[in-house]
C-alpha positions in Angstrom: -51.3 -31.3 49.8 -53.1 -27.8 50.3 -54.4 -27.9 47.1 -56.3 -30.8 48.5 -57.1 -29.9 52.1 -58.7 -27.2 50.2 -61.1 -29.0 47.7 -62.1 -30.9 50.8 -62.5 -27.9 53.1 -64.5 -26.2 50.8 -66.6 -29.4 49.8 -67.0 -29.5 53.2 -68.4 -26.4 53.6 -70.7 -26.6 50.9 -72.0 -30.0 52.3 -72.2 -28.8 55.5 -74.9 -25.8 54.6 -76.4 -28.6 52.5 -77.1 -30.8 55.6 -78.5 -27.7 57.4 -80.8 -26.5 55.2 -82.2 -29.8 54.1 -82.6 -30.9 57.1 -84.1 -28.0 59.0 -86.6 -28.2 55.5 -87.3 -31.7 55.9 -88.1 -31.4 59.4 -90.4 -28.1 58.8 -91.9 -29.9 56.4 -92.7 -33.2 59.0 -92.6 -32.4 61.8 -92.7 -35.7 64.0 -90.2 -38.0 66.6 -88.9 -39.7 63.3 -85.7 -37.6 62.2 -86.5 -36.9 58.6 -83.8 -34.6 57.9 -81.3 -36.7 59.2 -82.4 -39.8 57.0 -83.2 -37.8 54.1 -79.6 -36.3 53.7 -77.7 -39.7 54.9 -79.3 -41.8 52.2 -79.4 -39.0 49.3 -75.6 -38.8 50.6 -75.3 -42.6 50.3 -76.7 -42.5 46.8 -74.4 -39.4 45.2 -71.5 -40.9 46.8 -72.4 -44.1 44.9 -72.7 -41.8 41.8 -69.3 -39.9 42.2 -67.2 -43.9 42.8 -69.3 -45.1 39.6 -68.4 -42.4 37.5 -65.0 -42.1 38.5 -64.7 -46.2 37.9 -66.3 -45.7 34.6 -64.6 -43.2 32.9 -62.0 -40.3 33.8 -64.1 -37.6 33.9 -64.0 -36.8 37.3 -59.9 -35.8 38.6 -58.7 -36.5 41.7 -59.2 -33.0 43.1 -62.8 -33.5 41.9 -63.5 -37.1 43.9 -61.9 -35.3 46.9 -64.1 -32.0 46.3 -67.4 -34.2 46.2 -66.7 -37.6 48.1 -64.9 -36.7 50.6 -65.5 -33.0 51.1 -69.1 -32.6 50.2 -70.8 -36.4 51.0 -68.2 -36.0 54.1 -70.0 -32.7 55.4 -73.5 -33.7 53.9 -73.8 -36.6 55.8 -73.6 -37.5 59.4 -73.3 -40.4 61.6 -72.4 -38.2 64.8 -76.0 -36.8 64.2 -77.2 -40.1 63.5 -75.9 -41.4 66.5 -77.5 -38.8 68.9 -80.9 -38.5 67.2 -81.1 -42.5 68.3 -79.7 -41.9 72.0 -82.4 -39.1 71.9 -85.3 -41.4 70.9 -84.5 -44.3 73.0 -84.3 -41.4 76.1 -88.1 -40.1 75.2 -89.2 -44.1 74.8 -89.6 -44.1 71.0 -88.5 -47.9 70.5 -90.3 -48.1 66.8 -89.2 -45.2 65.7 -85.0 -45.9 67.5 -85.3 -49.0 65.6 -86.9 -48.1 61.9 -85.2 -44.7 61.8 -81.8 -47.4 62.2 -82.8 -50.4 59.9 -84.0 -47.8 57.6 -81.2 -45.6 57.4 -78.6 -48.6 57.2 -80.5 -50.8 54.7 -81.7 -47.6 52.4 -78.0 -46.4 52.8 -76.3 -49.5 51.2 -79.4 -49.9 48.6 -78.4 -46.1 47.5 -74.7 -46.1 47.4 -75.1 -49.6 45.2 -77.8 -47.7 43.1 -75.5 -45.2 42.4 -73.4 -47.1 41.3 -75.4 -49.5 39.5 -76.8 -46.4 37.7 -73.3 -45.2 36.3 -73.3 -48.5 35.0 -76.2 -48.0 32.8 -75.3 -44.2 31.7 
């Protein structure tokens, strides 16, 4: 069991500074109401964590400290609903209804449409 708490902890961690630095970049980058960074990192999360179940279906290459390491550790700290989840409470308080609701269909239907292509692509490799 510690062995692990720590590949998650320190997938975690490494997801985590992932997150931040993507999306402090993405938003430096475009700068606007829309929360790039946030949607960038939930839908690249969507699609590696759609990589790492295909891969780990396909074949045995990846262990089951490895799955927890990546999935649940990295993907788990790379990704965010919580931030999700304010950004749109923030952008329906400042009145920005078109981008509450893309920045939500988008995320949600690009989200699924990744994880599948993930794993839709382990298929094929």
């Amino acid at each position: 069991m510690i062995k692990t708490l720590l590949f998650v902890g320190s997938g975690g961690f490494l997801g985590s500074v992932a997150r931040f630095l993507v999306s402090r970049a993405m938003q430096n980058w475009y700068p606007s109401a829309f929360p790039w960074g946030t949607f960038a990192v939930n839908v690249a999360g969507c699609l590696l964590i759609g990589l790492i179940y295909g891969f780990s279906e396909k074949s045995s290459l990846l262990t089951t400290g490895w799955k927890m390491f990546l999935a649940v550790g990295f993907c788990g700290g790379f990704t965010t609903f919580s931030t999700f989840a304010n950004e749109n409470i923030a952008l329906l308080r400042d009145g920005e209804l078109f981008y509450f609701f893309l920045y939500t269909a988008l995320s949600v239907v690009l989200g699924l449409a990744a994880t599948l292509g993930g794993m839709i692509l382990t298929k094929i490799f």
